[in-house]
N, C-alpha and C positions, 0 to 999 in steps of 0.2 A: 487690725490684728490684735492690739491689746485688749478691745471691748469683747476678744473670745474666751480668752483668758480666765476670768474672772467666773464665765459658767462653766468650762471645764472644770476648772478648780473646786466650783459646786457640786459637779457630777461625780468626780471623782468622791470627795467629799459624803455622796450620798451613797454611791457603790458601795464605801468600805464602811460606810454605817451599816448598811443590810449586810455583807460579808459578816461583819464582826455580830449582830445580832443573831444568823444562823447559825455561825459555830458555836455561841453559847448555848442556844436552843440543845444543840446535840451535845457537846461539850456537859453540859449540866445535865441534859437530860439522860445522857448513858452513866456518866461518871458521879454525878447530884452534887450539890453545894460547893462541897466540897474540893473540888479540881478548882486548879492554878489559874488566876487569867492568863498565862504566860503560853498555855495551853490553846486558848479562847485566842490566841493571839498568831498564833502555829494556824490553828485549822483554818482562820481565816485569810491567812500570807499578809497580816500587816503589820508593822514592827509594832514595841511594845507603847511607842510616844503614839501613836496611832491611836493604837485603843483607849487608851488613858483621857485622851484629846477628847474623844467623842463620851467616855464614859469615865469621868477624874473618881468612879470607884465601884466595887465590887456590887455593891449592892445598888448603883444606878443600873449596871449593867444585867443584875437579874431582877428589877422590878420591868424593864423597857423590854427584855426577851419574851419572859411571858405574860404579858399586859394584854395578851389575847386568850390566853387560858385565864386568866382574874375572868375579863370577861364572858368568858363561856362559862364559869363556874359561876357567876352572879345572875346569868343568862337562866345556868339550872334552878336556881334557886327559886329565881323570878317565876319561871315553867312551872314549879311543882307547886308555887302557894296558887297559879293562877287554875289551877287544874280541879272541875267542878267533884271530881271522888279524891277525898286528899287521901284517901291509902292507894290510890294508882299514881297520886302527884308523891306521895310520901317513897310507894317502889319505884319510882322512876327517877327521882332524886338520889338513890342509893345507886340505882344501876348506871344515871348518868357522872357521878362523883367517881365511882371508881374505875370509868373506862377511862377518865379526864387521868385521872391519878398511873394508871398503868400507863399512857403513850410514854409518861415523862416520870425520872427519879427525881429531877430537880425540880421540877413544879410541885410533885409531892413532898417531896422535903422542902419546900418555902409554906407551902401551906399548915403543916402538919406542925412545924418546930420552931422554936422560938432563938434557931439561928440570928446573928446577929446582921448579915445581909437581906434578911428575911422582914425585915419591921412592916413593911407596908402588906404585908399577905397575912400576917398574923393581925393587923387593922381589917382585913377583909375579914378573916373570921372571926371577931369579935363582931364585925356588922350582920356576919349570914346566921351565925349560930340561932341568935333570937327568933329570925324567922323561920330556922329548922323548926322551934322548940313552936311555933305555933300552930305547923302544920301539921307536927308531930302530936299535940291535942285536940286540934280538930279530926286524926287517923285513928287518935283511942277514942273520941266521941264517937266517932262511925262503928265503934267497935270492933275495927279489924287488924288494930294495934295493938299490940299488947299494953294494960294497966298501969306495968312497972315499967315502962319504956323510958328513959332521960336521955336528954341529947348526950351527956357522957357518953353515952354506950354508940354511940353515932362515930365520937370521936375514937373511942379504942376499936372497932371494927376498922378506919380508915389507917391507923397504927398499925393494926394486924396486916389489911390490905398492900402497906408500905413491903411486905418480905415479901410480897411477889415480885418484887424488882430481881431478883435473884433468879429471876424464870429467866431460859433464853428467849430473846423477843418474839421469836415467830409465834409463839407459846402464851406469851404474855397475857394478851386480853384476853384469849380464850379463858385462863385458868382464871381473871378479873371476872368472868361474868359469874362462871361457875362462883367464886369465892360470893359474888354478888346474890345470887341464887339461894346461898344457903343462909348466907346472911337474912335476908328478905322473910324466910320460912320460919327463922331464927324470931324475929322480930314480932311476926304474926299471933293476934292474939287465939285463933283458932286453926289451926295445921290443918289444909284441906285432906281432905281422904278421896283417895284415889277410885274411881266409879271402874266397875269389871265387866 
């Protein structure tokens, strides 16, 4: 009897780890950074020594929730330098950034701000940015970039992007692609014209 103990106490253990990481997923991700653990603590029905226990602070608990969005966003990154037309790996990079960016407010606001729960996603993109900025020269080499392009403008586009949080969700991505769409047109160093 005692030697069951011990894996219960593991499972349990492991249950209220995954609980407590989905409610911050939604938790952060409807409300962003900014909401309470104490909340993060509610959605998942486990008291507050609970959470603590597995996550002793705020900013463990939102590096470990979205450590799959880091990776899908280093995922895109990887995709668009490896993509043989870099103005299709450069619009694809934009269109898959801010579909990542609309599922979640708090992914986007760990990426985007230099919150102080935020430190290891702001080390993320200080890594990605250089490789935007290369692909981003190889897309004006091809000449379908525009000239005066700098990764700046990459990052205030993604700023701009952040106010569509304020869409209701069903809405959300939709209005992300569209936002993405014009962006993309925005960027282009020759505007295609439409055949009749």
């Amino acid at each position: 009897m005692t030697g069951r103990l011990p894996h219960a106490a593991r499972s349990d253990a492991r249950d209220n780890r995954a609980r407590i990481l989905a409610a911050a997923r939604a938790v952060f991700g409807e409300e962003g950074l900014g909401a309470p653990m104490r909340e993060v603590a509610r959605q998942a029905d486990v008291g507050p020594a609970t959470l603590y226990r597995h996550f002793p602070t705020k900013q463990n608990l939102i590096v470990e929730a979205f450590a799959e969005q880091r990776r899908a966003c280093r995922a895109i990154v990887r995709d668009a330098l490896a993509d043989p037309d870099p103005w299709h790996g450069f619009r694809s990079l934009v269109e898959r950034i801010c579909e990542l960016h609309a599922r979640s407010r708090g992914f986007a606001d760990a990426f985007m701000t230099a919150h102080p729960e935020a430190m290891d996603f702001a080390a993320d993109r200080e890594r990605i940015l250089p490789a935007v900025a290369d692909l981003a020269r190889r897309a004006q080499d091809s000449g379908r970039l525009r000239s005066g392009f700098v990764v700046d403008d990459l990052v205030l586009m993604l700023m701009a992007h952040r106010g569509l949080q304020d869409v209701p969700d069903g809405a959300r991505l939709q209005a992300s692609r569209r936002f993405a769409a014009y962006v993309i047109e925005a960027f282009r160093a020759v505007p295609e014209t439409r055949r009749r």
